[in-house]
C-alpha positions in Angstrom: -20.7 -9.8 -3.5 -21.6 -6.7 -5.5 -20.3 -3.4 -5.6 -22.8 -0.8 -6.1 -23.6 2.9 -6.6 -26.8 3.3 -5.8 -29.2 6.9 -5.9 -30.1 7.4 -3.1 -33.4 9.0 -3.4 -35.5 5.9 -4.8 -32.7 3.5 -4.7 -31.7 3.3 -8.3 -28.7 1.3 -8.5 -26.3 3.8 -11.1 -23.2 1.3 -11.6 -22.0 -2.3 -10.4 -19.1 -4.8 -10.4 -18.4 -7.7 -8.9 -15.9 -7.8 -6.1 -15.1 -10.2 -2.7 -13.9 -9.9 0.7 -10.3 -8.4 0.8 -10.9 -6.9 -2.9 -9.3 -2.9 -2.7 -10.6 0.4 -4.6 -9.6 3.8 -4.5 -11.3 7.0 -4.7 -9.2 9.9 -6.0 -10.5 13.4 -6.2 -9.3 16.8 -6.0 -10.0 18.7 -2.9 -13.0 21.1 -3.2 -11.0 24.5 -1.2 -7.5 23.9 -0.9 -7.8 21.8 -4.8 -4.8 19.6 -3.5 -5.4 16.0 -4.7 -6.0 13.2 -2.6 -6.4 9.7 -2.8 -8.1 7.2 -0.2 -7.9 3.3 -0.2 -10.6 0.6 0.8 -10.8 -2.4 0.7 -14.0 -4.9 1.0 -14.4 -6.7 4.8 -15.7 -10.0 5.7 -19.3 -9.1 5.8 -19.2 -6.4 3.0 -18.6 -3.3 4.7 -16.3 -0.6 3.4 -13.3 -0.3 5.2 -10.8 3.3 4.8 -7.3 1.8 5.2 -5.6 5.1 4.3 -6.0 8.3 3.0 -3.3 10.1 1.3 -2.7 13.7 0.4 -0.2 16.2 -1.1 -1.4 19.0 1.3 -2.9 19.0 4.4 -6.6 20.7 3.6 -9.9 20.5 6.2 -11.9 17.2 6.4 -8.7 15.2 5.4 -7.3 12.9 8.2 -4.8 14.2 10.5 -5.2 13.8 14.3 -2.9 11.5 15.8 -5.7 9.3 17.3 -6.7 7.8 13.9 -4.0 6.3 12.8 -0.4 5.7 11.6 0.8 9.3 9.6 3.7 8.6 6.9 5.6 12.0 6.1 8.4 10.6 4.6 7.4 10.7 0.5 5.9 13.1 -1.7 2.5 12.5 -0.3 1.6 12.3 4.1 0.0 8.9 4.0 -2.3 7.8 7.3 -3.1 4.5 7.7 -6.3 3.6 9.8 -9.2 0.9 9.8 -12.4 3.3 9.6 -14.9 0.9 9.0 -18.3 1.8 6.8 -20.7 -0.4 6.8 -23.0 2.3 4.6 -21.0 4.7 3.0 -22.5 7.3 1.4 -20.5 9.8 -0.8 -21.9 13.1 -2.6 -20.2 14.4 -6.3 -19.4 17.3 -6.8 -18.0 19.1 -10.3 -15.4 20.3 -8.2 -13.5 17.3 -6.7 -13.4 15.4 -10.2 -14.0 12.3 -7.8 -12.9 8.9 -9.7 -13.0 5.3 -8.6 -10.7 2.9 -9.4 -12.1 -0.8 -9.0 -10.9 -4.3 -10.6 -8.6 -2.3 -12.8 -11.4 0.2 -14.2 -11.3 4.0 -13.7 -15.2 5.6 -13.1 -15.1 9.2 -13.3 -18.7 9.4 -10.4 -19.6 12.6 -12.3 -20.2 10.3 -15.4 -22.0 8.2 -14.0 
């Protein structure tokens, strides 16, 4: 399987690596009102889909995850951690100057802005 950033207007495919099933990344970016940072986990399911296995945060800021319903909430360290299975089998993410979004895959750090 392949990883890939694609455009989405005229599909242009922006960055790739290659990755298999169980294979985890992380997003980190800061957040765009409240300019907290948070950090969310995937990690690659059987057919290919994105699956958000937790999201973690400093501060609690709009959009993040916190209703009891989606899953396990940590508040025991520095950071509240909540553990769900969101899966996204298309998962499309817009970048912003802001957020300063970076992904972390196979060991490599891609600042989204760069690319």
């Amino acid at each position: 399987m392949t990883f890939q950033i694609v455009r989405t207007v005229g599909e242009e495919v922006l960055w790739e690596s290659p990755v298999k099933r169980g294979d985890r990344f992380t997003i980190e970016y800061r957040h765009s009102s409240d300019h907290t940072p948070v950090r969310d986990l995937f990690t690659v399911g059987d057919e290919g889909e994105i699956v958000l296995i937790e999201e973690s945060y400093r501060w609690y800021g709009a959009g993040l995850e916190s209703h009891p319903g989606m899953g396990k909430t940590d508040f025991s360290g520095d950071w509240t951690r909540v553990r769900m299975r969101r899966v996204l089998p298309r998962f499309l993410l817009r970048v912003g100057e802001v957020a300063e979004q970076v992904l972390t895959i196979q060991g490599q750090k891609v600042p989204l802005l760069s690319i």
